[in-house]
N, C-alpha and C positions, 0 to 999 in steps of 0.2 A: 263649418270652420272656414272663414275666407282668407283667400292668398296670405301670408303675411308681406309686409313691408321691407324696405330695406333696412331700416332702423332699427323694426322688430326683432328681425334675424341677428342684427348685432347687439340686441340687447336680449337674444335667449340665453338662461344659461346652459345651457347643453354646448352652445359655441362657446363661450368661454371656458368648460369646462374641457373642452379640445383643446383650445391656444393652452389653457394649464398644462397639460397632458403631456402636449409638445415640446414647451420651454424648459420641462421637467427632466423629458428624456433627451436634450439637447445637451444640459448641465450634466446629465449621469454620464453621457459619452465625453462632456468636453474633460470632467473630473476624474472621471475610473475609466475611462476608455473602452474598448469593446477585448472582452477575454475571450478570444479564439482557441479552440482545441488542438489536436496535435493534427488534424490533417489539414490543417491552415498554416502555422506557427513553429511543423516540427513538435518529435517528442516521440513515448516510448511508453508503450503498453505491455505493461506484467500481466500473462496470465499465471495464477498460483491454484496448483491443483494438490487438495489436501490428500495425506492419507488415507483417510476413509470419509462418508460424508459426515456432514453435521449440520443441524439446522435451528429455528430460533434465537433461545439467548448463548446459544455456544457458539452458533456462528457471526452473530453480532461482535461474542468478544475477541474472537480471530480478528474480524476486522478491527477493532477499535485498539487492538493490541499494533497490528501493524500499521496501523495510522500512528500510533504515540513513535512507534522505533522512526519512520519516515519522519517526522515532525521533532523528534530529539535532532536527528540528524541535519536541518537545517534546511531544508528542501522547501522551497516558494510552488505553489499551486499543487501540490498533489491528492488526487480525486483517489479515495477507496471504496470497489461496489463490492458489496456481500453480495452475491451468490445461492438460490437452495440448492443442495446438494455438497458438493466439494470443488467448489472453485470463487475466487477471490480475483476479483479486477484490479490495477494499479495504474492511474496515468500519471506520468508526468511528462514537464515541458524540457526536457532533456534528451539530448540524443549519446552528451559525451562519453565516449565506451569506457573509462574512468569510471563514472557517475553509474552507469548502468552497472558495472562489474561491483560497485559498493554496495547498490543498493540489494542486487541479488544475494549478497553476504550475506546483508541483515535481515532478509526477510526469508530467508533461505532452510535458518538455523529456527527451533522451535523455541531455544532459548531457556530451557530447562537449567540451572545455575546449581551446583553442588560444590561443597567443599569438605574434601573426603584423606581420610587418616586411617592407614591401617586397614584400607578396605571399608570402615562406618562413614556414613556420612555424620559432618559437624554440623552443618546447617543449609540450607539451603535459600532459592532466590525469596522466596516468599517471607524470609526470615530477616529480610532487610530491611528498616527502618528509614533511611537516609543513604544515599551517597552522591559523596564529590561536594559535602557543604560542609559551612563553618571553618574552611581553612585557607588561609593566604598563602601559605609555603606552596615552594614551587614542586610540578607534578611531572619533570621532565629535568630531568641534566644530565649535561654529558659528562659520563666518567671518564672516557680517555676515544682516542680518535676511533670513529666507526661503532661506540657503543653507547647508548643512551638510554637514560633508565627512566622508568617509569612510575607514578603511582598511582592508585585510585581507594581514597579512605572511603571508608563507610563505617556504617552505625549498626548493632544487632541488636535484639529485643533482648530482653532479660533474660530468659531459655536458653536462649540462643547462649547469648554470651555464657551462662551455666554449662551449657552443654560443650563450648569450645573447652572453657576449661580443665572440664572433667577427661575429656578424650585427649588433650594434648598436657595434662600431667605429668612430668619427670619424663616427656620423650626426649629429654637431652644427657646425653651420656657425659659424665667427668671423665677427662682424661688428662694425667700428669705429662705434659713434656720433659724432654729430657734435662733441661734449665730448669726444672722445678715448678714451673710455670702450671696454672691450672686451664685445661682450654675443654670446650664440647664438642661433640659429635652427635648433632641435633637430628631429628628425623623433620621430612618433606611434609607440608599440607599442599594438596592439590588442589587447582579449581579448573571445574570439569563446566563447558557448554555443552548439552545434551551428548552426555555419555552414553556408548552405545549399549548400555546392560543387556538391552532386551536381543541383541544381535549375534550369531557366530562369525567370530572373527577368522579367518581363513588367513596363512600366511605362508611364504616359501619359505621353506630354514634358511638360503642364503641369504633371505630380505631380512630374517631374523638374526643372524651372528651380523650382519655388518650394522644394523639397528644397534645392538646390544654393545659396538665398536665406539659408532658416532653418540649416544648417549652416555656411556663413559666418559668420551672427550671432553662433552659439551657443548655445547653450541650458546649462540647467542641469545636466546632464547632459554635454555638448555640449560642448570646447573652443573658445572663439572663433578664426574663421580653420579650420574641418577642412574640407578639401576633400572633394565629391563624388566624383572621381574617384580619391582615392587608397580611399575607406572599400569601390566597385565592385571596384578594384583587389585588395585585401585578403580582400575577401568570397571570388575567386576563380570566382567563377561564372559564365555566357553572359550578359548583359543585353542587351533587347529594351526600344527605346523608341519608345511608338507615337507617330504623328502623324496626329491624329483627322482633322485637316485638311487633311491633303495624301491625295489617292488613291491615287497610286504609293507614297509615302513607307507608307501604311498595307497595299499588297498586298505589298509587299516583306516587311514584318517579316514578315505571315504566312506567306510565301515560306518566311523565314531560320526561323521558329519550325517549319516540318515539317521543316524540315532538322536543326535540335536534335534533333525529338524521336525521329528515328532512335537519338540514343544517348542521350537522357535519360529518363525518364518522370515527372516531377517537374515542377511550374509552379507559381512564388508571382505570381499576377495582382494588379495592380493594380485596385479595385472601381472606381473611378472610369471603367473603359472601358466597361463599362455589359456588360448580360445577352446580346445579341446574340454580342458580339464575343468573350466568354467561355463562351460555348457553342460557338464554334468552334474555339476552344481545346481544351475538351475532346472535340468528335471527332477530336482527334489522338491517342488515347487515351492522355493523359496525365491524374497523379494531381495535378489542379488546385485547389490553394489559394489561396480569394479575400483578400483583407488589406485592410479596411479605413484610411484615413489617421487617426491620432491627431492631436487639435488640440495644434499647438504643437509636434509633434514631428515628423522627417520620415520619413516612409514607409520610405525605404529603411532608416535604419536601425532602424525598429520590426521590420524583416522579415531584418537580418542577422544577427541574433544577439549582437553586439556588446553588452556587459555593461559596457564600460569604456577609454576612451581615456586613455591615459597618456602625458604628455608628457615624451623622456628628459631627462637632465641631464647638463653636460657632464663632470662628474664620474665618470658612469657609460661614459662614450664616449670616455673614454681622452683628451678635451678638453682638460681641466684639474682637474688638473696634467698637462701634454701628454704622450701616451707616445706614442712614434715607430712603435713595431712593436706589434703585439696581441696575440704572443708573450709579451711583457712584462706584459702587464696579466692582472691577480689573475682568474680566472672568477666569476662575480656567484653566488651563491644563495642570499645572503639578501635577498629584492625586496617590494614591495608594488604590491596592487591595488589603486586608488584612484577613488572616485566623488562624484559628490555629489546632494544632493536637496533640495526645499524644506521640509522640516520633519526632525526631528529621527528620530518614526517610521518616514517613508518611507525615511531612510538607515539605520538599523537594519535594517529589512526586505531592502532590497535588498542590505546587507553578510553576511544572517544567509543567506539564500536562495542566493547565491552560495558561502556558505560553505559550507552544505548539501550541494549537486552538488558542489564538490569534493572533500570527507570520502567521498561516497558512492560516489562514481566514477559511469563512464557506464553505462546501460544498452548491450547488445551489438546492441540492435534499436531503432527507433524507435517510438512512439508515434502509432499512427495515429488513433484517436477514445476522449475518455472519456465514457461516461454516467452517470449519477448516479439513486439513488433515496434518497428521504428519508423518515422516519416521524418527524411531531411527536412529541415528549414525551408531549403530551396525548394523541395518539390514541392513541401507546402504552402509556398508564395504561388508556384503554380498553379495550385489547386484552387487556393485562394481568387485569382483571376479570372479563372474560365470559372467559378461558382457566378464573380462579379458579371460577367461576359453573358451567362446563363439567363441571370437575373434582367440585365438590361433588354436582352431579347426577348423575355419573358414580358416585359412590360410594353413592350412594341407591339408586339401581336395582342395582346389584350385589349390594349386601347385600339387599335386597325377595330376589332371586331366592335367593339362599343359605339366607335363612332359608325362603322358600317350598321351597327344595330339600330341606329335613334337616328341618326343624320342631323344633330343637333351638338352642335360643339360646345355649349357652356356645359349642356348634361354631363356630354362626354368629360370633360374638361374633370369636373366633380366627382365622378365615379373613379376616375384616374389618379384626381388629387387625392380621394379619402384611402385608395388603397393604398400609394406611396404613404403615406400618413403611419397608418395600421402596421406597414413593414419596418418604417424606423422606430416608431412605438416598441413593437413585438419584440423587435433584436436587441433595441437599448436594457429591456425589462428582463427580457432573457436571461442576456450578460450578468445584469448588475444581481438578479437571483442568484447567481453562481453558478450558471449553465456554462460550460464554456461552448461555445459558438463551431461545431464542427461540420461536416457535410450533412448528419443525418439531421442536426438541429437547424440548420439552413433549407433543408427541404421542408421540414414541418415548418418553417417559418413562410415558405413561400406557401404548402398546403392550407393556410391560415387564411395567408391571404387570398388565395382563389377562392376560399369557401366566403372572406369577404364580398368578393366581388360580385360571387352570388348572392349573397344577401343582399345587395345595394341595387341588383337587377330585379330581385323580386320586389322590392318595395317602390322601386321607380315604375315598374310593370302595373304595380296595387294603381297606383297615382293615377298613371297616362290612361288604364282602363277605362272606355264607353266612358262616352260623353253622354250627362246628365240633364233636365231641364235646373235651371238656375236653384231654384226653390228647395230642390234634393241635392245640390251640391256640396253646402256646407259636412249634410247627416253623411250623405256618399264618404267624404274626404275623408273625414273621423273613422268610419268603420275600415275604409280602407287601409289605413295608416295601422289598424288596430290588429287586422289581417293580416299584414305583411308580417307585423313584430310577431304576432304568434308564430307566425313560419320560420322565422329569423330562430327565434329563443328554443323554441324544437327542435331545428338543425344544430343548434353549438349544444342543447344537451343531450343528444348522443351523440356529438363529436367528442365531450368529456367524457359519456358512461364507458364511452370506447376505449379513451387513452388511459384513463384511470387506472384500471387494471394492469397497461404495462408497464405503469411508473411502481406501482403496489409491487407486484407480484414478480414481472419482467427484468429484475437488477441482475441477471445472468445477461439478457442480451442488453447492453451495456450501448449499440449505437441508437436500436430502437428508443430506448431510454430519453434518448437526447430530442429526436424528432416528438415523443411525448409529451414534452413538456413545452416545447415551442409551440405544436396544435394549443394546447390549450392555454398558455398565456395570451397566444394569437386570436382564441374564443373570445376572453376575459375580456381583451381589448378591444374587441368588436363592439358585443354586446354592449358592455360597460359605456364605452366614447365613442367611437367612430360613428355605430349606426343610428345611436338617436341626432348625432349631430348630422348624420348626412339625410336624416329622414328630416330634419329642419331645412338645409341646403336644398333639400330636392322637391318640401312646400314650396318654399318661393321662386325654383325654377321652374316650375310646370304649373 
């Protein structure tokens, strides 16, 4: 095979199929730009560590459950890794402690949705058909200063709606005013976010009479007159109410709390009984959650789950207009959830959040701890720099060594130009797959490229190898040429057998993950463009 030409070379396609390559991923950076991670860009990494493990399709629907709550939510760029075992990755490009404090809400809660009467449940999340569609009316006004009210309709399945009706039957009482007038006295439906049934609830009596105070009152939130005992009732759970000052009254509950935790392992403690008496608690080796009291709000229900108290109507209870049998009456399922709050934001949020978990459905496991890591913007601009800084010096010394290798500056020149090449290739291809561009991916992208530039040394090596007589040069070239690519396409597949597995299997180590997939895009693009076009470039230079 003799030299080729200068002509020739610009009319292989292999070099054309580079200038393509290039103009290609020129347009994808000028169009979509390059998507850096949070250690470039800033941003805020959830780790969520489940209550117990789970793996396959129950951990896929964890994940896919909190990607739909994140994505209802309105949230640009956020990456979710499953995990084997019990832990769930979360990036986003957020640092606002706002934003962070939101999103720990929704991904926080397992989302479990009941709507309960009397202690039965009426229906629950999965019983939903629709919400928040087919209505124009408004879902927010304000009733008088500092109170704003909320709605959010939804749709039941047939069952469902069956089933509301039959449990909310004549729960409204006639009663004559003294005008003669006829008025009710309707009973509450509750809607419960994971109610803690499965839990002993632990509480100080004085956290309980001044609860059972501010529940009377009402609150904003709060129907005026809601009784303590029916919201305990409702919750469904063991309740333990200590009495700090009675000594019997207080060995007893510990008594009655070993005896729960034979069949529970669950405790929401009230903080108020102080470190002593909750560390007794937990040598019963139960999984104890302290709860602090909210000002203005009452304990129990900051700890039931409870999202909303709806007062029915007698219209809905078959009241009035009276229907005799329940037989008769129409099954309910078009209903609304109703709340309110003191400003117009906080009812928004609390209507939008609600609406979130139920769009998204429940997670299958609970939510035992999340932690959080965060990278300023700023620092990530720094980071960003000295990677840039890293990289240039990186290119410095490489080329020192190549031309110190050959003593030849076009060669050099070529090996230099094809690796520059291969790195804006790598990074553009990267991005635009949906990598985002972090440190770990940045170093696989430079690892790409050194294993390029070994390749481009072994087949210039193949080339410049013993001088031949004329006659055997052509056969020589060819074989050589044919030599180097086997070495070349050998090295990039076990570069992939290698990475493989940590993209498969490795979605717990989550930065690994990133340098994974740069190596072997960075393979792709070798193999594929760079090396046959430099093994054309490097015929006609030697």
């Amino acid at each position: 095979m003799a030299k080729p030409g200068a002509m020739e070379l610009i009319k292989n396609y292999k070099i054309w199929f580079l200038i393509f390559v290039i103009l290609a991923s020129a347009l994808l950076m000028i169009f979509n730009g390059l998507r850096f991670g949070i250690d470039f860009e800033g941003g805020t990494m959830f780790q969520i560590h489940l209550s117990k493990p789970v793996e396959g399709m129950q951990m896929e629907e964890v994940a896919n459950v909190i990607e739909r709550r994140l994505n209802w939510s309105g949230l640009q760029d956020v990456r979710v890794y499953a995990a084997k075992g019990e832990f769930i990755f979360i990036v986003i490009r957020s640092t606002s402690p706002e934003e962070v404090k939101r999103i720990e809400s929704l991904i926080a809660k397992q989302g479990h949705f009941e709507a309960i009467i009397d202690g039965q449940v009426i229906f629950t999340g999965s019983d939903l058909l629709s919400i928040d569609t087919g209505t124009n009316a408004a879902v927010i006004e304000k009733e008088q200063e500092n109170l704003y009210k909320w709605w959010l309709p939804f749709v039941l399945s047939l069952d469902a709606g069956k089933r509301f009706r039959d449990l909310t039957f004549h729960k409204c009482e006639p009663i004559v005013q003294a005008n003669g007038s006829l008025d009710y006295d309707c009973e509450y439906t509750y809607f419960f976010i994971d109610r803690p049934v499965d839990s002993i609830i632990i509480c100080a009596k004085k956290t309980y009479e001044k609860d059972k105070a501010l529940l009377l009152a009402g609150t904003t939130e709060i129907p005026e007159g809601t009784r303590i005992e029916k919201i305990v009732d409702n919750i469904g759970a063991d309740i333990v109410i200590i009495d700090e000052n009675s000594p019997d009254s207080y060995a007893q509950s510990l008594a009655k709390i070993a005896e729960l935790a034979t069949k529970k392992n669950k405790a929401i403690v009230d903080a108020s009984l102080g470190t002593n008496f909750i560390e007794k608690i937990k040598d019963m080796n139960l999984n104890v959650k302290v709860v602090e009291s909210k000002e203005k709000e009452p304990w129990i229900y900051t700890i039931s789950g409870i999202r909303s108290i709806v007062r029915l109507t007698p219209s809905i209870t078959g009241n009035k207009p009276y229907i005799e049998r329940k037989e008769d009456a129409e099954p309910l399922t078009n209903l609304l959830i109703t709340g309110s709050a003191k400003s117009y934001d906080e009812a928004s949020n609390h209507r939008q959040e609600l609406k979130i978990i139920l769009n998204s459905g429940a997670l299958p496991v609970s939510v035992e701890s999340i932690s959080t890591y965060e990278v300023s913007p700023t620092q990530g601009k720094d980071f960003l720099v000295q990677v840039a800084l890293l990289a240039v010096i990186v290119l410095i010394t490489v080329s020192l060594v190549i031309v110190l290798r050959y003593r030849r500056i076009v060669l050099s020149l070529a090996i230099i130009f094809t690796a520059i090449v291969e790195a804006f290739v790598t990074t553009t291809v990267t991005s635009a797959l949906g990598q985002s561009l972090d440190i770990a991916t940045m170093a696989g992208i430079i690892a790409a490229v050194g294993t390029g530039v070994d390749d481009q040394i072994v087949i210039t090596d193949e080339l410049l190898s013993g001088a031949l007589p004329a006659k055997e040069e052509e056969l020589s070239r060819a074989r050589r040429v044919k030599r180097a690519f086997f070495i070349v396409i050998a090295a990039a597949s076990t570069t992939m057998a290698t990475m493989l597995p940590i993209i498969i299997f490795g979605q717990a180590l989550v930065k690994i993950v990133g340098f994974a997939y740069a190596a072997i895009i960075g393979v792709l693009v070798g193999v594929l463009v760079t090396r046959p076009a430099y093994g054309e470039i490097v015929k006609y230079i030697v």
